[in-house]
N, C-alpha and C positions, 0 to 999 in steps of 0.2 A: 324419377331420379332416385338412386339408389342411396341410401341412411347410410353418410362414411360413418357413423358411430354403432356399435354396437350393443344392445343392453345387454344387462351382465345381471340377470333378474335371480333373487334366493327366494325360494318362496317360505313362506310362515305361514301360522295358523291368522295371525292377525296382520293390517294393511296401517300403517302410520304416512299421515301427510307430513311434509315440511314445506313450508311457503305453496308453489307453483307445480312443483312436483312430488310424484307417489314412491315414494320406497319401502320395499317389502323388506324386512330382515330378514336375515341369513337361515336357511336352510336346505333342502337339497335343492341344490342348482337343476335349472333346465339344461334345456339344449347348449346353452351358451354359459351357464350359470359356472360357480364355482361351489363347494358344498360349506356349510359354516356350523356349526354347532352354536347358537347363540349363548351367551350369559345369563341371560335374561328370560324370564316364565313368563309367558303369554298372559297380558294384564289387562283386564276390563278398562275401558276408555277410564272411566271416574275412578280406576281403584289406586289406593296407595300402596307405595311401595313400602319394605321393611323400613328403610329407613325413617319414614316418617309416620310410622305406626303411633298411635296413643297420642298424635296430633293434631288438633282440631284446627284445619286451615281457617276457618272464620276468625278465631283468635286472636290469628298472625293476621289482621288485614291491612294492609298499606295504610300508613298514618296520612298520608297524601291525597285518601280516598275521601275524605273529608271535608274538602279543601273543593276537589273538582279538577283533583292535581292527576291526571295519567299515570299508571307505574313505567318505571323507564322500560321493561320490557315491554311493552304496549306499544311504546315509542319506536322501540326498535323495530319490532314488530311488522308497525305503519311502516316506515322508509323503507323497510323490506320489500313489500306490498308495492309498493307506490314503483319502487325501482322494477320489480321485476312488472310491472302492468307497461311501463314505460318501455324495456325491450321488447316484450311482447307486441304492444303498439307499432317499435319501430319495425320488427318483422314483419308484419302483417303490412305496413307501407312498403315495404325494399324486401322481394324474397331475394334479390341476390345477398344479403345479409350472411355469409357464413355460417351453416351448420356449426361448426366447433365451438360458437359462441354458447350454445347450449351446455356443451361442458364446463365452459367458463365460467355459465349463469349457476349451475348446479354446485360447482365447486368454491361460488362464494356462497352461497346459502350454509353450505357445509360446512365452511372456515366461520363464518357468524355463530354458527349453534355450537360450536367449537369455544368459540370466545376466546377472547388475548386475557392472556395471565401468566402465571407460573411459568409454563412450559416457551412460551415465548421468550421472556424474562432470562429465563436460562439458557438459552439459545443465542440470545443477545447478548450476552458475555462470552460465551464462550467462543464466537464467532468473530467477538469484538476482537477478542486477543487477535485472531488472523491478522483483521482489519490492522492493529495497531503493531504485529510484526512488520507490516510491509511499511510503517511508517519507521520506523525504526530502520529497517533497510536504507530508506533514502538517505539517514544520514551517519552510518556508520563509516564509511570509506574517508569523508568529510571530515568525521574529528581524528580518526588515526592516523590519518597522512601525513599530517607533521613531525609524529615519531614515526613510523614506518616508513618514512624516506629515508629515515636518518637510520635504522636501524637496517635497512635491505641495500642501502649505498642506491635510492633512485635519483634518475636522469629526471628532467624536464616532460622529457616522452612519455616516458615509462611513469611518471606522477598523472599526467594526461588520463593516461590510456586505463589506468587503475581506478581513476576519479568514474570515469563511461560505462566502465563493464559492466559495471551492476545493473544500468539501465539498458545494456542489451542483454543480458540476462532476463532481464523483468519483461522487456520487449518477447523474447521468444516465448518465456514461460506465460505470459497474459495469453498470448496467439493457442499455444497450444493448448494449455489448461481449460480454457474458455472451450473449444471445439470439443474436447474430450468430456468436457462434464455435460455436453447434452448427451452423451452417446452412452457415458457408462457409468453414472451417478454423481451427482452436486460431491454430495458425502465424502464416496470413494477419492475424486480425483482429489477433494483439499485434504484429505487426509493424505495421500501420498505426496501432494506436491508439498506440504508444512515437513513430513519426515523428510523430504529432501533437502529443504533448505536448514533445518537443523541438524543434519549430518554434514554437509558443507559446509556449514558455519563451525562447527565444533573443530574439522579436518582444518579449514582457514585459518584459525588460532594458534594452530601449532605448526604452519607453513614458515621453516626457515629462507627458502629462496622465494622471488620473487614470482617464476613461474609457475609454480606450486599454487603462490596464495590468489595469482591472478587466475588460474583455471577454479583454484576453488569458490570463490568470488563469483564468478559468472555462474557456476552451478546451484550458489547459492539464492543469486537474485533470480536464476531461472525456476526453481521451488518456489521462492515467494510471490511471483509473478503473478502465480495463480489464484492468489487469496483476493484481491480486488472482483474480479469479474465471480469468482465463483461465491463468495458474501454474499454480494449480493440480490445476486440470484437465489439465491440457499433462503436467506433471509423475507425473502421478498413474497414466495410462495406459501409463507408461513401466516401472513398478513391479510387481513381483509383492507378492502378499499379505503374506507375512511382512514382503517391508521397508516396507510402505507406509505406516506407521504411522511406523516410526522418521527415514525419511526424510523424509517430509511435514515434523515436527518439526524436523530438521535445516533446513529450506529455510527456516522461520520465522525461523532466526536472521537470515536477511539484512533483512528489517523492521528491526530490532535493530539491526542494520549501517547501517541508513539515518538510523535516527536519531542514530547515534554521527558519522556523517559528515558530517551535516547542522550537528551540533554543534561540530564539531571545526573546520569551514572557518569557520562563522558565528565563532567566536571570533577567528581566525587572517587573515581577511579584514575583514568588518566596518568593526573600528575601524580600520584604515589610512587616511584622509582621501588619501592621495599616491598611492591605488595608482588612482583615477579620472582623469579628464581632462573637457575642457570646452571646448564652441567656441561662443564667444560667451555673452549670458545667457542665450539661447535652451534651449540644449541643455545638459545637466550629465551627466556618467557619475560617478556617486560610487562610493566602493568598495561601498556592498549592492548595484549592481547587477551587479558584477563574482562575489559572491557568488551570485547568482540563475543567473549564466553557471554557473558553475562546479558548481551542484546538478544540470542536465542530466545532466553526463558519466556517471552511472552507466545513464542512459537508453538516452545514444549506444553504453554500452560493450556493451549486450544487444543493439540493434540491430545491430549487425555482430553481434555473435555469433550471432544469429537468422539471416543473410542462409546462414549452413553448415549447420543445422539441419533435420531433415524432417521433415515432418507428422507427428502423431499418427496411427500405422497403425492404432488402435482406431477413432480418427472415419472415416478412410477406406472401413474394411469396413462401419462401421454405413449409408456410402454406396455400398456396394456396387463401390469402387474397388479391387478385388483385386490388380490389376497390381504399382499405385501399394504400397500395403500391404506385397506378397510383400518386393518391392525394399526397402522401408526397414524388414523383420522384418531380412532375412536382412544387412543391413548393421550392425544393432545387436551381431548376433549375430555374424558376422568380428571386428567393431570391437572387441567383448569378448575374444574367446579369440585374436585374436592378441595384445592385449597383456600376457593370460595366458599368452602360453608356449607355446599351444595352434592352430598356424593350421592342423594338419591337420584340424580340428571341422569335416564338412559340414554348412549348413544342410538340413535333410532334410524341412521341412515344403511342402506344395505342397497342399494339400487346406482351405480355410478355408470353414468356413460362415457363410455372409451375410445377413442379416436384407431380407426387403421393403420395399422403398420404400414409406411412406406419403405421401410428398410427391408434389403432381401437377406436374413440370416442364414449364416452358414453353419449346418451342425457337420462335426468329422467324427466320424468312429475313430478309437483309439486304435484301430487296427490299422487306419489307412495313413502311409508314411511314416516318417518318425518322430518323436514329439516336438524338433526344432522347425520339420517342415509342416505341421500343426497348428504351432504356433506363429511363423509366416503368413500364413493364409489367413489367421484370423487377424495377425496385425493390419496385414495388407488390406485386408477388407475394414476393419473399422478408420482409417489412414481415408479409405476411399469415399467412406460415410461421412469424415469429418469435412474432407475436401468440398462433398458434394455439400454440405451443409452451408460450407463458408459460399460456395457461389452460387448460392439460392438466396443472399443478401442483396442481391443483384436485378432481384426479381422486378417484374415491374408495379406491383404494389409496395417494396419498400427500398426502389432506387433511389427517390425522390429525397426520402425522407434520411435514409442513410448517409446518402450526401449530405445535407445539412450536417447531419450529426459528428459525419468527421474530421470538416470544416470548423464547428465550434469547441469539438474534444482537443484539437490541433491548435487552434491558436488561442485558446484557453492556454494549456500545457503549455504552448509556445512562450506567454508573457512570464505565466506563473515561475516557471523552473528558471526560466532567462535570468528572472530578477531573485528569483530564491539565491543565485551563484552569483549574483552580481552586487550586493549589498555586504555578503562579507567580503566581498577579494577588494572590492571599493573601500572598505575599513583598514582592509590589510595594507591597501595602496596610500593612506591618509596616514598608517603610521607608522609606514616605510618614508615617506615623504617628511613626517618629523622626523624620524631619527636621521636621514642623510642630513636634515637643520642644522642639526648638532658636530657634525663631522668635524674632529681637530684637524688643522693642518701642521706638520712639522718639515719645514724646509730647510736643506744645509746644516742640518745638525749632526754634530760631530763626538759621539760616546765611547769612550775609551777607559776599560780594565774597571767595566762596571758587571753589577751584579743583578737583574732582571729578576725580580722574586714577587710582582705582582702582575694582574693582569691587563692586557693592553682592549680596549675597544674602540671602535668607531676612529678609526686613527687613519691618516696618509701619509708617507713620511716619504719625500723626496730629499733625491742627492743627497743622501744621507752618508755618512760612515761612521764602522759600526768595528771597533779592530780587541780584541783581546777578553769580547763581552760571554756574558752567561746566561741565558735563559732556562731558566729549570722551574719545572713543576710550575707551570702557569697555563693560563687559558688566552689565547688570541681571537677575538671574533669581530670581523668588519675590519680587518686590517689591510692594507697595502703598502706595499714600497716598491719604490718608482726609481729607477738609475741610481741602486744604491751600494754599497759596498759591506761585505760582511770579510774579514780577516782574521784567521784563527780564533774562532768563535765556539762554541760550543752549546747546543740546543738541546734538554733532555726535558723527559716526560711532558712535551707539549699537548694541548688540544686545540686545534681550531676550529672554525668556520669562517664561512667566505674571505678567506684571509689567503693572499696573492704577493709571489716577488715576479715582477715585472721588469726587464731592464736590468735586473740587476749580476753584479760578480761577486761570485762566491768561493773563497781562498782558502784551503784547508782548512775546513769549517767540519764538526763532527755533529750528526742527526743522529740524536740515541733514544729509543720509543719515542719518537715522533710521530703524529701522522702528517707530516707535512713528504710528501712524496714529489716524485718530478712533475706530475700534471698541477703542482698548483708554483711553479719555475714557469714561468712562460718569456721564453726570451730572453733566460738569463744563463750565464758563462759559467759552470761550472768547476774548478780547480782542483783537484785533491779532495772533493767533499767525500763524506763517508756517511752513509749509511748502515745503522747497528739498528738490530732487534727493530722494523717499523710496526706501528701499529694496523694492525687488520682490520677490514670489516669498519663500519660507520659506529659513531660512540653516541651517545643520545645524552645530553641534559636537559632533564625535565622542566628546570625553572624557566631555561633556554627556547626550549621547543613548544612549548602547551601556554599558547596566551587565554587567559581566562574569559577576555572579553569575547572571543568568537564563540565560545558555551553560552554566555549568555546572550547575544546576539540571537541565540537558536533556540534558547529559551523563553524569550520574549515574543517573539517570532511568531512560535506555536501557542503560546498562550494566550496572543491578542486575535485568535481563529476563535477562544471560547463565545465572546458575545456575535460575533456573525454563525455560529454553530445556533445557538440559542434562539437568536430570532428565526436564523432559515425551518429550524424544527415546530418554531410556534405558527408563524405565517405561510409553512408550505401549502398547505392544504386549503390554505384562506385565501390567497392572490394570485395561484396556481403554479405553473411549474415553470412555463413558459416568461412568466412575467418575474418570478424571482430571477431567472439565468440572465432574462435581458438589462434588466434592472442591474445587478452586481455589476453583471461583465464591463458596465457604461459607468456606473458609477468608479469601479477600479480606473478605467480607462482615461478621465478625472483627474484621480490623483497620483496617476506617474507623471503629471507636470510636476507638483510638488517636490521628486527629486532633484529639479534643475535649481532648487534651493539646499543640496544636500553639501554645506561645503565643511559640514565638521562630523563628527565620528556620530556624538547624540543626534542629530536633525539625517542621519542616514537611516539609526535606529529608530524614528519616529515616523519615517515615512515606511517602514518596511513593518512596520505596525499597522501602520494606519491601512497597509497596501491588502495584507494577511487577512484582516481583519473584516475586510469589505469582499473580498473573492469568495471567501469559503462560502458565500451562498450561493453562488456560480456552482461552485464543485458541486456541492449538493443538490442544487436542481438536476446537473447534468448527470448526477449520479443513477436518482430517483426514474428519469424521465426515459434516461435508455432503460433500463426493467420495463419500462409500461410499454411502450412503444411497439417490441417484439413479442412474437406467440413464443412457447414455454421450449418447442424442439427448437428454436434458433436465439432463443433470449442471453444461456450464456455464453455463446458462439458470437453473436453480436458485441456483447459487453467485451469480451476477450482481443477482438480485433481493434472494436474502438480506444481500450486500456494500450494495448501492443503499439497502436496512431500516439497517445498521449508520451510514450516511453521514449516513442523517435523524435518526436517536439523536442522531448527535454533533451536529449541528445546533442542533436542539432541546436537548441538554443544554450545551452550549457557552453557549448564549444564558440558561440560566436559573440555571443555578451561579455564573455572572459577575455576574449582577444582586442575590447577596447574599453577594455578598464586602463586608468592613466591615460588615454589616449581622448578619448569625445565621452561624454555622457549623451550628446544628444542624437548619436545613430541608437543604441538601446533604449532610451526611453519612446523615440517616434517609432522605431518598432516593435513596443507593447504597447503603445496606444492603439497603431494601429490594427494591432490583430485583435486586442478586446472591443476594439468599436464594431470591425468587420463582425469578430463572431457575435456580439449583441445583438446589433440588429437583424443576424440572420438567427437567432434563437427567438425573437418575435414572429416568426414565419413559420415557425414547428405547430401541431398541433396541441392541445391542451387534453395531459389522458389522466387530470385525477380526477372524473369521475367515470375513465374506462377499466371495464373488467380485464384482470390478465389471459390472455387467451391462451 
């Protein structure tokens, strides 16, 4: 049977072991080899390096040596040892055992002698930001909508449809971003698909009409799309075994972060009316759109941090880019142990085994066609690679398992998002339902050669008349009048909302800047009414529009994720992957009966707490579990499709939880029960990969 790996052997004057296998540094490549000029002077086993010259290592000896205490590298050392005797054992019983595990075995040895420090560390922030742009995403449409109705004049529809886009946005860009970044770098795609969504966003801001901000909207959640599936993958190959688990978890909190930031500025922005500007009535900058500016920044702050960052050396070698790979192992590896203490540590690995190309590349002279149909043919062909990637998901080593996974990503997503949309609009619904409490009635009242100089709310006024009256410069909101009569009246500089004549006749009555127009006349008799100078365009009051409590609703929200963050990052690696997702997803499943006790604003806020709070370690398993599960050419193609599954959940469940709010609490809650019971016990069924290598 023929070796699908290739060695890629440099030879040197000197031979260095690491664990199980022999790596030569860099020199002139063989047959197969690549040439290197090493850093490093060929060094007698026992000799020291400069840097530790005039040091007498007996000096330095482990205070633990004394004791009969191990040094920790010894420790590591051992587990090393032990693990690779343990795959080598399982080879030797199962040769159908996959050859490419060999690359997998060699390239944790690699990442161990590497060690997690520094370079990790900064990687993990800057990555975070992605992570906590897309959290940021889900809820920026959410807090603007209430002045961006008012400020675009939307319809019911058109609030709908503005509320979704971002989630199919995020839906295409998960799909496509995920397929592309196996094909043509982790790196590259989240760097293009972050400058996407920070150009959309910026373009978004300044969209006066409504079709403007909804195409730019879509574009933008389709750039951020990509940041989920592509984290943490990028993330993930940066990681040896034991921490991958813990860290993964750690990286979730920046989600958490996105939504606290998101919440914190929407509050603190928002309602300021003064902090916008405006030229003419053409154009209006109000302050949510200054707040939509200011949701980027965590975008902008990964995108530079990305522009320092190098490729993922796992995708590299699975490309057969060896060169590329050596250069950013052996950079991790400096970057770590000098700021351990440690800069005398040689990178000593030079020998990487590289997996075959399955892809058939296509080179084109520049002389063959012209450069549009050049660039065709390489779209079309990488489009084909991507395709052909996504239905080898289908395989029948990982049909099995897939399926599960998009069964649990799905009605995860299903409850979580359902009940994320369904705990404020149930808020909103509780104090719409007090303020109609309060509704005056005025029936048969009869006002004559008065002067209206204050403002009316929450009022009804039937059979009323109304003969020789003034209303100037006042605010109407929640008003109606029912079969009433208005007679040489005269209405100036009004503002309303939801304020309706009904039934009524209207007698030489003058409307001077008004917004009160014919569509809020329904069925009423118009006489000599006159219309002067109306108002244009929707008018926005902030105190009006921007209830503070739904900020903090979203504040609280993300913030009671911190202690289930906390423990899924201490426990993941300890109770495994499989038994955190099932565990959560049951206990969640729990406590959506608790909301059948939800009949006031606080005991809403306390179960959407308590609900947050108990999930995020679902999310987190499910996050960690798909990384392991898949080999490295299909891992962010996987994660991409199952993120795109999770986007049409929310979708879908956004759209049907809202439509029986005031109506049954008990269709939304028995349908999060019962998808977190379903997918619980079918995440007991996956297998357990935190002690498998990524392959």
């Amino acid at each position: 049977m023929d070796d699908p790996y290739q060695n890629n052997v440099y030879q040197q004057q000197g031979t260095d072991v690491v664990g199980d296998n022999t790596y030569s540094t860099y020199g002139e490549g063989g047959q197969d080899g690549y040439g290197y000029q090493t850093d490093y002077p060929p060094q007698e086993e026992d000799a020291a390096s400069d840097a530790t010259e005039g040091h007498d290592e007996e000096d330095q000896m482990y205070e633990g040596e004394y004791q009969g205490i191990p040094h920790p590298d010894e420790v590591k050392a051992a587990r090393r040892a032990a693990a690779a005797a343990a795959r080598e054992k399982a080879r030797a019983a199962d040769s159908g055992i996959r050859e490419e595990e060999e690359l997998a075995d060699q390239y944790e040895g690699i990442m161990e002698d590497c060690g997690h420090g520094r370079f990790q560390w900064t990687l993990f922030v800057v990555i975070g930001l992605a992570l906590m742009a897309d959290g940021v995403e889900c809820y920026v449409v959410g807090f603007v909508l209430p002045s961006a109705e008012k400020d675009m004049c939307l319809s019911n529809s058109k609030k709908g449809m503005l509320g979704l886009i971002v989630y199919v946005g995020m839906m295409v860009g998960a799909f496509v971003w995920g397929g592309l970044a196996d094909k043509i770098g982790r790196r590259q795609c989240l760097v293009t698909a972050l400058a996407i969504h920070c150009v959309f966003a910026f373009l978004s801001s300044f969209a006066q009409g409504y079709g403007f901000f909804l195409f730019f909207r879509l574009c933008s959640g389709f750039g951020i799309g990509g940041s989920v599936p592509i984290v943490y993958t990028f993330y993930s190959e940066f990681l040896t075994m034991d921490k991958r688990g813990e860290h993964l978890s750690w990286l979730c909190m920046f989600w958490m972060m996105g939504g606290l930031y998101a919440s914190f500025t929407a509050w603190g922005i928002i309602p300021h009316y003064g902090w916008g500007f405006s030229m003419g009535s053409e154009f209006q900058f109000h302050s949510w759109r200054v707040f939509v500016l200011v949701c980027a920044l965590p975008a902008i702050g990964s995108l530079v941090g990305l522009m320092f960052m190098p490729e993922s050396p796992r995708f590299l070698l699975e490309n057969a880019k060896h060169d590329e790979a050596w250069m950013i192992l052996k950079k991790v590896h400096d970057t770590n142990w000098r700021a351990k203490g440690e800069p005398e540590r040689v990178f000593t690995v030079s020998q990487i085994k590289t997996p075959k190309q399955e892809d058939e590349f296509i080179e084109i002279q520049s002389s063959t066609g012209t450069a549009f149909q050049r660039w065709m043919v390489r779209t079309m062909t990488l489009v084909k690679q991507v395709m052909q990637n996504v239905m080898s998901l289908a395989s029948a080593d990982l049909r099995l398992t897939g399926l599960f996974m998009a069964i649990i990503w799905f009605t995860m997503a299903f409850s979580y998002y359902g009940l994320s949309v369904w705990f404020p609009d149930m808020i909103k619904y509780l104090q719409f339902e007090e303020y109609e409490s309060k509704v005056k009635l005025f029936h048969r009242e009869k006002v004559e050669n008065f002067h209206f100089n204050f403002s009316l709310e929450n009022q009804v006024h039937k059979e009323g008349e109304y003969i020789n009256d003034k209303f100037i410069n006042i605010e109407i909101k929640s008003v109606k009048f029912e079969d009433s009569l208005f007679e040489n009246c005269y209405f100036e500089g009004i503002s309303s909302t939801q304020t309706f004549f009904e039934n009524c006749t209207i007698k030489n009555t003058v409307f001077y800047n008004t917004d009160l127009w014919e569509e809020k006349f329904i069925d009423c008799i118009l006489e000599n009414a006159t219309f002067l100078h109306p108002k244009k365009g929707c008018h926005l009051n902030f105190q009006e529009e921007n209830d503070i409590l739904i900020y903090l609703v979203s504040f609280l929200g993300s913030l009671a994720v911190l202690p289930g963050n906390i423990i899924s990052a201490l426990f993941m690696d300890k109770i495994g992957r499989i038994n955190m997702i099932g565990g959560s997803m049951l206990i969640s499943a729990g406590c959506t009966f608790f909301l059948f006790l939800s009949f006031s604003q606080a005991a809403i806020i306390a179960w959407q707490c308590l609900f947050c709070g108990t999930s995020v370690a679902a999310w987190n398993g499910i996050e960690v579990i798909t990384v392991e599960l898949y080999p490295t050419s299909k891992r962010a193609t996987a994660f991409g499709v199952l993120n795109g599954l999770c986007k049409l959940a929310a979708i879908l469940s956004s759209s049907i939880f809202a439509a029986f709010v005031g109506i049954t609490k008990v269709i939304p809650i028995l349908m999060s029960f019962s998808a977190l019971v379903c997918g619980g016990l079918l995440a007991l069924k996956l297998p357990e990969t935190r002690e498998k290598l990524l392959l």
